[in-house]
ZAKOLDREN-82017 format. One record per residue (C-alpha): x, z, y; residue in one letter; residue number from 1; chain. Coordinates in nm, 3 decimals. Each point is the difference from the previous one (the first is absolute). Example, Ala and Ser with C-alpha at 12.3 -4.5 7.8 and 13.67 -1.06 7.14 Angstrom:
2
VOLO       px       pz       py  aa    i  ch
VOLO    1.230    0.780   -0.450   A    1   A
VOLO    0.137   -0.066    0.344   S    2   A
//
This chain:
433
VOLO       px       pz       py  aa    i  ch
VOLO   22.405   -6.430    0.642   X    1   A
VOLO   -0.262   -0.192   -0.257   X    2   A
VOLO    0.149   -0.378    0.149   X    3   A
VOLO    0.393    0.120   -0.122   X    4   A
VOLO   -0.189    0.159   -0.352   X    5   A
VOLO   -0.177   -0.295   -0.009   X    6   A
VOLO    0.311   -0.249    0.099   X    7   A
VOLO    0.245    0.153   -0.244   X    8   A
VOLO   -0.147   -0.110   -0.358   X    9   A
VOLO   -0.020   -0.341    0.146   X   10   A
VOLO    0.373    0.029    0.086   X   11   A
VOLO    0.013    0.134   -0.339   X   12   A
VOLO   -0.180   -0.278   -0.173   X   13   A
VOLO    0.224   -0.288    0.223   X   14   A
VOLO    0.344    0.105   -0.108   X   15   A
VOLO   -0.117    0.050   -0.399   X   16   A
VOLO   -0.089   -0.336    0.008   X   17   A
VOLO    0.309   -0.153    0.181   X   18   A
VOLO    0.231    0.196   -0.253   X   19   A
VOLO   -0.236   -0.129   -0.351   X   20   A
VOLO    0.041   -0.363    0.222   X   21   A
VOLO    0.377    0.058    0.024   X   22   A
VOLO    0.009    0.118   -0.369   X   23   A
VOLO   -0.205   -0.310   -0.102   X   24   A
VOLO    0.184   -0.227    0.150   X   25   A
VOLO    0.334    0.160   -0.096   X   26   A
VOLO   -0.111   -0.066   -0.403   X   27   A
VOLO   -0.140   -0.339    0.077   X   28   A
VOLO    0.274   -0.131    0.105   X   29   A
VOLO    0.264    0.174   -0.212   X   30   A
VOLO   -0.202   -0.165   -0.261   X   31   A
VOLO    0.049   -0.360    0.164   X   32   A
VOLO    0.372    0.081    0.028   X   33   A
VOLO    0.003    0.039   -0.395   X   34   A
VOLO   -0.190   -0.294   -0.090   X   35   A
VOLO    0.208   -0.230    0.236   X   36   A
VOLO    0.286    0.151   -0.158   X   37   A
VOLO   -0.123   -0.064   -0.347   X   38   A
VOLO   -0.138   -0.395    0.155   X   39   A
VOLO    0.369   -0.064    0.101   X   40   A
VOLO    0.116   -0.001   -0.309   X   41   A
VOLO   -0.274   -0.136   -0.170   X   42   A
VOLO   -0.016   -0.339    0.268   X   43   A
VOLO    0.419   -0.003   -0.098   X   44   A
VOLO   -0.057   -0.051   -0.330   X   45   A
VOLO   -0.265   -0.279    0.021   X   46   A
VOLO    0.171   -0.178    0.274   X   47   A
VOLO    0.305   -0.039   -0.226   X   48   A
VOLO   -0.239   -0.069   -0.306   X   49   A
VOLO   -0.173   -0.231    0.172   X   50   A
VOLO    0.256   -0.162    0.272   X   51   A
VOLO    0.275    0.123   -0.132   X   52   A
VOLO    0.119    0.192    0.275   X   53   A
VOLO   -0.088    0.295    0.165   X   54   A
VOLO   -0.200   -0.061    0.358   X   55   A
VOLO    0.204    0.169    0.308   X   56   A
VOLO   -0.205    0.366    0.058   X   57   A
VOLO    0.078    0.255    0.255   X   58   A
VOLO    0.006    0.315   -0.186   X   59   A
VOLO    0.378   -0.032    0.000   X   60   A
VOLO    0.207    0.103    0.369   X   61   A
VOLO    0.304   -0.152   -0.181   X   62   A
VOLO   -0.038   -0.325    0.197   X   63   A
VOLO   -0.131    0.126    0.370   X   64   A
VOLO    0.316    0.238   -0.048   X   65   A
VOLO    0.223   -0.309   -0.060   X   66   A
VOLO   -0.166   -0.170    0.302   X   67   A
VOLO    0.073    0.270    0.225   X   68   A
VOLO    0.349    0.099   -0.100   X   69   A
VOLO    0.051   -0.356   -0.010   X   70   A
VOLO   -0.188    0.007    0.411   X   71   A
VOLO   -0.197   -0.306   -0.103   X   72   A
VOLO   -0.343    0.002    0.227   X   73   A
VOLO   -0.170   -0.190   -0.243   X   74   A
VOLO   -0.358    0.109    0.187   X   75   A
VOLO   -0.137    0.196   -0.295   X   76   A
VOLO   -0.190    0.309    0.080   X   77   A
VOLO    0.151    0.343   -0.109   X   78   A
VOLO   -0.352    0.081   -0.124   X   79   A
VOLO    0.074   -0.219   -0.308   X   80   A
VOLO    0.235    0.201   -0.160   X   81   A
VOLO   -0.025    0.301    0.183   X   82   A
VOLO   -0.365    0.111   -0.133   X   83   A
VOLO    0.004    0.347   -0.118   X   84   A
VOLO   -0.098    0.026   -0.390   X   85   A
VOLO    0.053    0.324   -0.194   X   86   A
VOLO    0.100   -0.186   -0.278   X   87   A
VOLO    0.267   -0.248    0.164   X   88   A
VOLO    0.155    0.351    0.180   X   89   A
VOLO    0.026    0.129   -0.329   X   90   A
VOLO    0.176   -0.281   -0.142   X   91   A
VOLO   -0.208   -0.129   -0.213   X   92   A
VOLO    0.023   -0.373    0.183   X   93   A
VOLO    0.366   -0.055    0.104   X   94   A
VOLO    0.067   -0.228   -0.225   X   95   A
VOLO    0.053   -0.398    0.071   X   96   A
VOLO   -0.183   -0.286   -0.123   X   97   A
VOLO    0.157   -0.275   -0.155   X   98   A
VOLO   -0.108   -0.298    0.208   X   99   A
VOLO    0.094   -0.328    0.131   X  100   A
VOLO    0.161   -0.051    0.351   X  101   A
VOLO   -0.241   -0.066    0.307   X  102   A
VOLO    0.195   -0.015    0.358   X  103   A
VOLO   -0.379    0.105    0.103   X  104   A
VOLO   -0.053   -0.300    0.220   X  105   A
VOLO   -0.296   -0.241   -0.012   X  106   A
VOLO    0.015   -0.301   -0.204   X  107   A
VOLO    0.088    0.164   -0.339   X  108   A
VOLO   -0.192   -0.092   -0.299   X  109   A
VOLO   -0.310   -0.178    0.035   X  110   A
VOLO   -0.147    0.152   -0.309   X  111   A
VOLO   -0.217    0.265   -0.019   X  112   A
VOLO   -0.011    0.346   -0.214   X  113   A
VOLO   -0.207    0.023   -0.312   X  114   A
VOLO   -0.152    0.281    0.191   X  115   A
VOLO   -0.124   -0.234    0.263   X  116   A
VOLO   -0.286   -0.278    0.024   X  117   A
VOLO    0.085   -0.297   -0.120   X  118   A
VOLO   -0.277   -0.199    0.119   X  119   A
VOLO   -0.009   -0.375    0.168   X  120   A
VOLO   -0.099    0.203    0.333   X  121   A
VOLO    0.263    0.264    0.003   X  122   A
VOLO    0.258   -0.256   -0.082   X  123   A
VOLO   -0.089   -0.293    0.207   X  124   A
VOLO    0.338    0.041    0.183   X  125   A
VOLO    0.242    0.018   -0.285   X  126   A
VOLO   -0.115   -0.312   -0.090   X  127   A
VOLO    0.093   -0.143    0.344   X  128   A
VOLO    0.183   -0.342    0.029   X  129   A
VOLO    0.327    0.191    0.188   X  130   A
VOLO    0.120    0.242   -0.239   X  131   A
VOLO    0.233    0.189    0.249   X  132   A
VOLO   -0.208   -0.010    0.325   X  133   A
VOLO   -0.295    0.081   -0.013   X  134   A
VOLO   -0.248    0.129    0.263   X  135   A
VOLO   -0.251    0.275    0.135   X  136   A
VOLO   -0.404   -0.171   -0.045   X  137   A
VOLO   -0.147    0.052    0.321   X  138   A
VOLO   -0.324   -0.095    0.165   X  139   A
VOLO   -0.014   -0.200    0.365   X  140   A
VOLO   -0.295   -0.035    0.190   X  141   A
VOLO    0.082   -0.293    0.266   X  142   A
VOLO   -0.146   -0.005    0.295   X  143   A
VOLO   -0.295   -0.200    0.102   X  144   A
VOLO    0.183   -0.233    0.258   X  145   A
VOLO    0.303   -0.054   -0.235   X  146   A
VOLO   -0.235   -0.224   -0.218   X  147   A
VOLO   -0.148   -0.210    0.360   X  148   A
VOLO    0.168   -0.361   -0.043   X  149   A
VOLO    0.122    0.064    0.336   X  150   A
VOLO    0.089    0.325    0.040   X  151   A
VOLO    0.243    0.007   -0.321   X  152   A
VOLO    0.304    0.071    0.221   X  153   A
VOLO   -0.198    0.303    0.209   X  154   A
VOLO    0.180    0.324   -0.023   X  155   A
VOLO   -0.140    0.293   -0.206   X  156   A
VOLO    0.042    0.396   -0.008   X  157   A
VOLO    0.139    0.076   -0.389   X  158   A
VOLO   -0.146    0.369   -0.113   X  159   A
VOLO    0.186    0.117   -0.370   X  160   A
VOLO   -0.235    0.234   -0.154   X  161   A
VOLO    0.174    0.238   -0.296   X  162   A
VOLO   -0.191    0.186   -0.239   X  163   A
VOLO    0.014    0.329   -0.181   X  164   A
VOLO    0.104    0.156   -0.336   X  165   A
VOLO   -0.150   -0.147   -0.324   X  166   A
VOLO   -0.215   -0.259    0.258   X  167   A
VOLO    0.086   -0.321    0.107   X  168   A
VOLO   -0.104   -0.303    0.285   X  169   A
VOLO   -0.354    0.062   -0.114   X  170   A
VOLO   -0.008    0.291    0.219   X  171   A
VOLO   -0.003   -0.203    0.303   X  172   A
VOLO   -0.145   -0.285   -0.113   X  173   A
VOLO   -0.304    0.117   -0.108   X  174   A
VOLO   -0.097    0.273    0.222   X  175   A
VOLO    0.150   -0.076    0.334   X  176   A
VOLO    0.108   -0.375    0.003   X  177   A
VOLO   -0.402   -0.117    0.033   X  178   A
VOLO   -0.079    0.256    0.320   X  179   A
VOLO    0.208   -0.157    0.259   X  180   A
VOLO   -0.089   -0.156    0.277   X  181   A
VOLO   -0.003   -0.346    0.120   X  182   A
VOLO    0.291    0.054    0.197   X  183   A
VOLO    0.185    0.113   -0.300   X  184   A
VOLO   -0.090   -0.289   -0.236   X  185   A
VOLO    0.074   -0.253    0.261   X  186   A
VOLO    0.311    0.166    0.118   X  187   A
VOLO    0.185    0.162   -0.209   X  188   A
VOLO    0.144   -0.049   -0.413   X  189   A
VOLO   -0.037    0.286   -0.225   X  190   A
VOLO    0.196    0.045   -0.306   X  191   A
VOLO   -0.061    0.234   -0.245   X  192   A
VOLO    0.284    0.077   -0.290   X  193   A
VOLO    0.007    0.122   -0.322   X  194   A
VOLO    0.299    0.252    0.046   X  195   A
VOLO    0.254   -0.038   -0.291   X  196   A
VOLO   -0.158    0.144   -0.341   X  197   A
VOLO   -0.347   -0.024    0.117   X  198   A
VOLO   -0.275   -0.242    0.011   X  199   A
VOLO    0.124   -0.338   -0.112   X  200   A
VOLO    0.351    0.000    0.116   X  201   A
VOLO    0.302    0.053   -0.248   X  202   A
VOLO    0.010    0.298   -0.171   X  203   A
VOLO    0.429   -0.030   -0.131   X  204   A
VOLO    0.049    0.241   -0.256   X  205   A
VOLO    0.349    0.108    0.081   X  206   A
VOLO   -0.053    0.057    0.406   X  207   A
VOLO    0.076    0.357    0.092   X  208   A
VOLO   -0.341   -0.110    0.306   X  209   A
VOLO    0.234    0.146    0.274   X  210   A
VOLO   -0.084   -0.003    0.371   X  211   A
VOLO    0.259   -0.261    0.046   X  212   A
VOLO   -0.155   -0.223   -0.307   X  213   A
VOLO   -0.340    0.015    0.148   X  214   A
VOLO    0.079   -0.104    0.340   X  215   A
VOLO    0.267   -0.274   -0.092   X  216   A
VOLO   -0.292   -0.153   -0.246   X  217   A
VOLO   -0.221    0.028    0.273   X  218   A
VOLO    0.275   -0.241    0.224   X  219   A
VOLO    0.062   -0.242   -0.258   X  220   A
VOLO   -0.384   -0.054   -0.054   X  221   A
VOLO   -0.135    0.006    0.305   X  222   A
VOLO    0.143    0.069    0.298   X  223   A
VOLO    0.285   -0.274   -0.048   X  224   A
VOLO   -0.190   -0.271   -0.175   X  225   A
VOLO   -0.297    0.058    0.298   X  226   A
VOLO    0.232    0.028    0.283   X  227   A
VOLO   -0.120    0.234    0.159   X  228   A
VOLO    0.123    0.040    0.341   X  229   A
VOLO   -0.207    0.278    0.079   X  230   A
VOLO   -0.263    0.218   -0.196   X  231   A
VOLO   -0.219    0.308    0.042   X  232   A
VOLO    0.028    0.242   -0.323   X  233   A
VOLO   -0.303    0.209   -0.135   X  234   A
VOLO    0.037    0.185   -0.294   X  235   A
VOLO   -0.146    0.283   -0.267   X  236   A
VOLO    0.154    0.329   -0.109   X  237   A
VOLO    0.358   -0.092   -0.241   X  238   A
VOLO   -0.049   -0.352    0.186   X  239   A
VOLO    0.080    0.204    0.360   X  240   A
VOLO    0.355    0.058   -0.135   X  241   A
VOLO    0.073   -0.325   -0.092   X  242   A
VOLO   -0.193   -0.128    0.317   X  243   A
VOLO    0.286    0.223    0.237   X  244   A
VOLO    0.276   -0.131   -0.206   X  245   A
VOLO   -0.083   -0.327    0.054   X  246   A
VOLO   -0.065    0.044    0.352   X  247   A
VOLO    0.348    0.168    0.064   X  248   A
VOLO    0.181   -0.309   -0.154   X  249   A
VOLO   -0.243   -0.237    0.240   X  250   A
VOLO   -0.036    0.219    0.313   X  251   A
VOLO    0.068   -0.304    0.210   X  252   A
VOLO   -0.352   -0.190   -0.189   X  253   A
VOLO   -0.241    0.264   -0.040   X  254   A
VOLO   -0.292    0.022    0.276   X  255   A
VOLO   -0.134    0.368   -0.133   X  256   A
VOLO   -0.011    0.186   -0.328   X  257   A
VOLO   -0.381    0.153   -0.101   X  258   A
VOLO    0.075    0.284   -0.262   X  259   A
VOLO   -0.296    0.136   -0.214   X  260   A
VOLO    0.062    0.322   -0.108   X  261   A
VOLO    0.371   -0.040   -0.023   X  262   A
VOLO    0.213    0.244   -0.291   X  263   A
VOLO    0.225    0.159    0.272   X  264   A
VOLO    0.268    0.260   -0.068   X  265   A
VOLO    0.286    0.134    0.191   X  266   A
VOLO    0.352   -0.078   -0.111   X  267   A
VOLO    0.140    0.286    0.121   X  268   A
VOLO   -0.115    0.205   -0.255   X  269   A
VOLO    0.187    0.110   -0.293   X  270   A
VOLO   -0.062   -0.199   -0.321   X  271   A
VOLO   -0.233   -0.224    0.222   X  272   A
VOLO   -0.113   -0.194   -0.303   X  273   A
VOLO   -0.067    0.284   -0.200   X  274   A
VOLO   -0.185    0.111    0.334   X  275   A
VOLO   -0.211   -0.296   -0.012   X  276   A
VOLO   -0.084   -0.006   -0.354   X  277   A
VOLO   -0.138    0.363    0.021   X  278   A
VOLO   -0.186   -0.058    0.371   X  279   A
VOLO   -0.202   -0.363   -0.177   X  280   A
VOLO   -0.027    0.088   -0.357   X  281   A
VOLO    0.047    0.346   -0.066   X  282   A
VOLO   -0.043    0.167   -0.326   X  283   A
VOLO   -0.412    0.140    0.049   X  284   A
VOLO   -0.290   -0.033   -0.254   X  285   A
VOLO   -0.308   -0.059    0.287   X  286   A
VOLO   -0.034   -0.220    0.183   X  287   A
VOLO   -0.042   -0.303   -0.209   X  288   A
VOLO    0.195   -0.206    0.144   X  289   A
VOLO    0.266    0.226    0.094   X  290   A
VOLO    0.027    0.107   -0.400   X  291   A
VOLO    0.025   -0.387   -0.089   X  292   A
VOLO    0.294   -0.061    0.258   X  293   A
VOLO    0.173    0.291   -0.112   X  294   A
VOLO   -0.066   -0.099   -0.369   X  295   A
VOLO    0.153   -0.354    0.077   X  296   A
VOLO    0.316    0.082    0.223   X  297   A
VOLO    0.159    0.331   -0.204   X  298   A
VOLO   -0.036   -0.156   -0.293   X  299   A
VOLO    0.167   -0.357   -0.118   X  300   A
VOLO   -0.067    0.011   -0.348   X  301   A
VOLO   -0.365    0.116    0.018   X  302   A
VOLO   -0.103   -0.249    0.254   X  303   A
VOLO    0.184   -0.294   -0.204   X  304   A
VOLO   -0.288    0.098   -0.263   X  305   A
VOLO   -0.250   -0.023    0.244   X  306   A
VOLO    0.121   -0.335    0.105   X  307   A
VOLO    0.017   -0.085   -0.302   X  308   A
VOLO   -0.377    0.073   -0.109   X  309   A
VOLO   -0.146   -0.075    0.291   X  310   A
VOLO    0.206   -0.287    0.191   X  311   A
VOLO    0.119   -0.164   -0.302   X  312   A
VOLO   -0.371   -0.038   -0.144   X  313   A
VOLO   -0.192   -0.082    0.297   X  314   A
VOLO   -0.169   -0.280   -0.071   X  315   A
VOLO   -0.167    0.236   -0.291   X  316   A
VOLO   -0.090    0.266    0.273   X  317   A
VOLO   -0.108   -0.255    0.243   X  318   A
VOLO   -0.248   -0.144   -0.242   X  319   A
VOLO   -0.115    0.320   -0.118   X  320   A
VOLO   -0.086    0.077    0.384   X  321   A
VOLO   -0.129   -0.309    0.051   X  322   A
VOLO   -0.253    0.023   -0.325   X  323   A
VOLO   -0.094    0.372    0.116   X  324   A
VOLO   -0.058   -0.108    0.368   X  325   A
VOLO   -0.120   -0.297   -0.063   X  326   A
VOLO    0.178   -0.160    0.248   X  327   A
VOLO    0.181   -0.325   -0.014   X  328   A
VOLO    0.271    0.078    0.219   X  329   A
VOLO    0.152    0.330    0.044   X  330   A
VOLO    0.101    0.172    0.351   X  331   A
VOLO    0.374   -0.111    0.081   X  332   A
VOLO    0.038    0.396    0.019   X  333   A
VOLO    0.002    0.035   -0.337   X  334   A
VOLO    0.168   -0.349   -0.109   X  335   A
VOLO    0.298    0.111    0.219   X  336   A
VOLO    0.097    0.346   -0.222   X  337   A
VOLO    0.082   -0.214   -0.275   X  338   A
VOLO    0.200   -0.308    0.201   X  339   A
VOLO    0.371    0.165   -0.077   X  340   A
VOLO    0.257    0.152   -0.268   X  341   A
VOLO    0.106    0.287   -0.020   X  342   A
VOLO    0.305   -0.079    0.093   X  343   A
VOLO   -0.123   -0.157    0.390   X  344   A
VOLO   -0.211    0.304    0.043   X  345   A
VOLO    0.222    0.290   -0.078   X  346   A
VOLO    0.273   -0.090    0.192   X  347   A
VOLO   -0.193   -0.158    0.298   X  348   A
VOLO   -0.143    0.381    0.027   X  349   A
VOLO    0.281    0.175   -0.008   X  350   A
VOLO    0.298   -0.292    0.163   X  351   A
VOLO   -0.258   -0.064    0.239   X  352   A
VOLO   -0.215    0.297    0.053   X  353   A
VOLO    0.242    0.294   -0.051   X  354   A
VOLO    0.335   -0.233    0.066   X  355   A
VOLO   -0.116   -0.177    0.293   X  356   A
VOLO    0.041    0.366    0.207   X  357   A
VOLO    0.329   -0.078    0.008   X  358   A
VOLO   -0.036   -0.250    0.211   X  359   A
VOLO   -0.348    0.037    0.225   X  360   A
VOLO    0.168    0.177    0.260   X  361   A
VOLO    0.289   -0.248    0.092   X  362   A
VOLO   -0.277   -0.243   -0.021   X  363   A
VOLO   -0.222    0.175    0.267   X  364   A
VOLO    0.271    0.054    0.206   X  365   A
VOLO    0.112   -0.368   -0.013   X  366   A
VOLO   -0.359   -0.115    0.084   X  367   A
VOLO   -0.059    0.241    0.254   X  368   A
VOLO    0.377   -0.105    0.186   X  369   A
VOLO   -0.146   -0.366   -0.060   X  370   A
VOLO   -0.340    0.091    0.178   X  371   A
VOLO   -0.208   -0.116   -0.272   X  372   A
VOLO   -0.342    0.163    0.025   X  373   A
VOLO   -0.112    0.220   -0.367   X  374   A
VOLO   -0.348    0.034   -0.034   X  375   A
VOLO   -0.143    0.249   -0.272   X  376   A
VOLO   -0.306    0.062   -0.110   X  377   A
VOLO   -0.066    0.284   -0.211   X  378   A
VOLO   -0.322    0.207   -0.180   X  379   A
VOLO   -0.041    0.366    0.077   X  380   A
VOLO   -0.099    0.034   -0.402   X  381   A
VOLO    0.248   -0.209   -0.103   X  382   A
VOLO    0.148    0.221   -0.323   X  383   A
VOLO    0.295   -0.261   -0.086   X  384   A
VOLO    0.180   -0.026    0.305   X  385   A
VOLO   -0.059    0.369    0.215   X  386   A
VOLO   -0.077    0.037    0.324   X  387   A
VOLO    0.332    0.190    0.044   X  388   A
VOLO    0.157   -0.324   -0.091   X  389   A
VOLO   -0.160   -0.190    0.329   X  390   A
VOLO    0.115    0.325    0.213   X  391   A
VOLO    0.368   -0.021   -0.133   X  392   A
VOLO    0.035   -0.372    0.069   X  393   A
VOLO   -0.183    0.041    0.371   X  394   A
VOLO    0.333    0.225    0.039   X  395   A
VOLO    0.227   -0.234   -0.092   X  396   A
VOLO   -0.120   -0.281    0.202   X  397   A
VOLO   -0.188    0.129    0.260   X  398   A
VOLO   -0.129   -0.322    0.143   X  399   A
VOLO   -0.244   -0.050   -0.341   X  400   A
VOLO   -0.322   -0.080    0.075   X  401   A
VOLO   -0.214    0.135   -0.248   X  402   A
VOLO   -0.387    0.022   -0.035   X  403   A
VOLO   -0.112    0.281   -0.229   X  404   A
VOLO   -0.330   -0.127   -0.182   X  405   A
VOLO   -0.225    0.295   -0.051   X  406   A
VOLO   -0.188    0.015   -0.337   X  407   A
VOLO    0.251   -0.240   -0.179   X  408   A
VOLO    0.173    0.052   -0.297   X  409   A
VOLO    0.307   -0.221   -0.131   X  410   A
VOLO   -0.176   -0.318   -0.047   X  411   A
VOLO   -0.324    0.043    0.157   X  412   A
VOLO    0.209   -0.046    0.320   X  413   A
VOLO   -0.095   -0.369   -0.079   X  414   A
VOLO   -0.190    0.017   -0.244   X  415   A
VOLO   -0.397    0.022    0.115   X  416   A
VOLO    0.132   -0.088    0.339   X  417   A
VOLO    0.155   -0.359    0.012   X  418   A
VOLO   -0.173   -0.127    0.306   X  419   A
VOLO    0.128    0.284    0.194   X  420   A
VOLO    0.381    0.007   -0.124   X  421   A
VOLO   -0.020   -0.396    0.061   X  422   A
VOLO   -0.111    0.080    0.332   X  423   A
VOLO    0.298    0.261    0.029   X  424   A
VOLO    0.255   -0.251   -0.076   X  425   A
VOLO   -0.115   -0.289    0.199   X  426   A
VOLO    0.027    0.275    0.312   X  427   A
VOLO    0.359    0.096   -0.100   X  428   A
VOLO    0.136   -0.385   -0.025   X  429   A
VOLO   -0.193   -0.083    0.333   X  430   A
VOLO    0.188    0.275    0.170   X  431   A
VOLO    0.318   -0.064   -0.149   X  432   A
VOLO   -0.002   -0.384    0.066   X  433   A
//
């Protein structure tokens, strides 16, 4: 009798503080819906003050509506334009910017927004001696026997490596690139890329950063120009997506596919990209990191500004870190936050991300026909990408192998452990080869 007494205030306690969490987070972000509201118009006006037009936003459905009347797959996610916001439901945002024509492809204007950095760094591409090609920067680490004066001709195992959101070839090349074996280095060529928008590869202001854009970049810069016959594919949370699109168009080449902590969600759903947004970046005040990715992805307007504090100013930040740390060179970890626009990140998360959904499961099912083996490797803590995600794609293709690392959050799946995921991936190409 005292242990239900006793139980019952606790029950009590638990469900005041889910409803005052609920309430709190219900005023939060009705406040964030106002201010983006209020930012949308403000960033119109100085766009056109400043550029003289008006920068394409998505508060609008006006154009997705035309697309799809129109039955145009033009790969865009439905979570662009579909995001609920009291104040776009009421109204308040229907209305359509005056703005300049963009067919949305890559290669438009190789000039970037007064919002964004304008430093030798960031632009390094634009100024580029082929105006209308240019190409993804990427890392390769040739094998040992490829430099022998008579072994040039030897054959060598190719291994892509793709990298997060907001990270970049860094990622792999300084964590896991130095803890291979001597096997490895003699054997086989690793190539790390900076994904489109990241890192130091081209960051075109008027690319929509589609699935399609990402993995035809990807072609044109490395694959093609390489020729690679063959290759083994490892890659990093929004990089998994990309990584089974590619592999899909190239069934016949790749060798195996390593996905860490892959974004996975079902297709089948109803409003799948809506779906998707909610399951990776829902709207929640704690954790952290869950608050930030929520912050970023509802809201275009609001994290433009942030970009535009932070990213565009970096090299202020960076030497403000480096002068409180005392460190001459800062962690590529935090270097890598800053190495976009705006523009590359916010659609990347939700064209790629949320959009890709679309697509995963006609990709797993052509891989899977093709016998190409999937490898994933996922943390049991891992608060980005859920557990359920892992379970739902084990349904879809059942012959997944996946190894659950216990302890390990979304990064520290590498992170803290490079000899032993280096060790993990020289097992799976073995196997496969």
């Amino acid at each position: 009798m005292s242990l239900a007494v006793s139980s019952s205030p606790k029950k009590w306690m638990t469900n005041c503080v889910m409803v005052l969490n609920s309430l709190l987070c219900y005023v939060v972000f009705l406040f964030f819906d106002f201010l983006d509201a209020v930012l949308c118009v403000v960033y119109r006006y100085l766009d056109e003050r400043i550029e003289g037009v008006a920068s394409p936003c998505c508060c609008s459905k006006w154009k997705r509506q035309k697309n799809k009347t129109m039955m145009i797959d033009d790969g865009l996610s439905d979570s662009l334009y579909e995001r609920k916001n009291v104040f776009r439901e009421m109204g308040l945002l229907q209305f359509r910017r005056k703005q300049e024509d963009s067919n949305g492809k890559c290669g438009g204007r190789k000039v970037n927004s007064w919002s964004d950095c304008g430093c030798d760094s960031c632009l390094s591409w634009v100024n580029a001696d082929d105006d209308d090609d240019y190409k993804l920067h990427f890392v390769v680490k040739e094998p040992f026997i490829a430099t022998g004066e008579n072994c040039r001709d030897e054959p060598c195992e190719n291994v892509i490596f793709l990298h997060g959101f907001m990270s970049s070839s860094s990622f792999w090349t300084q964590t896991v690139f130095p803890c291979f074996s001597e096997n490895v280095n003699h054997n086989y060529r690793l190539i790390a890329i900076d994904l489109l928008g990241f890192g130091k590869s081209p960051k075109p202001r008027d690319c929509l950063y589609t699935l399609k854009d990402h993995v035809e970049m990807i072609e044109k810069s490395v694959v093609q120009p390489l020729e690679l016959g063959s290759f083994h594919l490892v890659a990093h949370s929004m990089g998994s997506v990309i990584a089974l699109a590619l592999a899909a168009k190239y069934t016949n080449c790749v060798k195996s596919i390593t996905l860490v902590a892959p974004p996975y969600s079902s297709s089948e759903e109803k409003d799948a990209c809506l779906k998707a947004l909610e399951k990776f970046a829902g709207k929640k005040l704690w954790p952290m990191l869950s608050a930030g990715s929520s912050f970023m992805s509802w809201y275009e307007h609001l994290s433009r500004t942030v970009c535009l504090i932070y990213c565009r100013n970096h090299r202020i930040w960076e030497w403000i870190l480096k002068f409180i740390t005392r460190k001459r060179d800062l962690s590529f970890l935090i270097t890598d936050m800053t190495r976009h626009t705006h523009q590359s990140a916010w659609n990347s998360m939700h064209n790629v991300i949320c959009g890709g959904t679309k697509f995963m499961d006609s990709y797993l099912k052509i891989l899977t026909k093709s016998g190409v083996r999937i490898n994933v490797i996922q943390g049991d803590r891992d608060q980005v990408v859920p557990m359920e995600c892992i379970r739902e794609l084990k349904l879809k293709a059942p012959n997944v192998e996946i190894n659950i690392i216990p302890n390990a959050d979304h990064s520290s799946m590498l992170l803290g452990r490079e000899k032993k995921f280096a060790q993990s991936l020289e097992h799976i190409w073995t196997s496969s080869c």
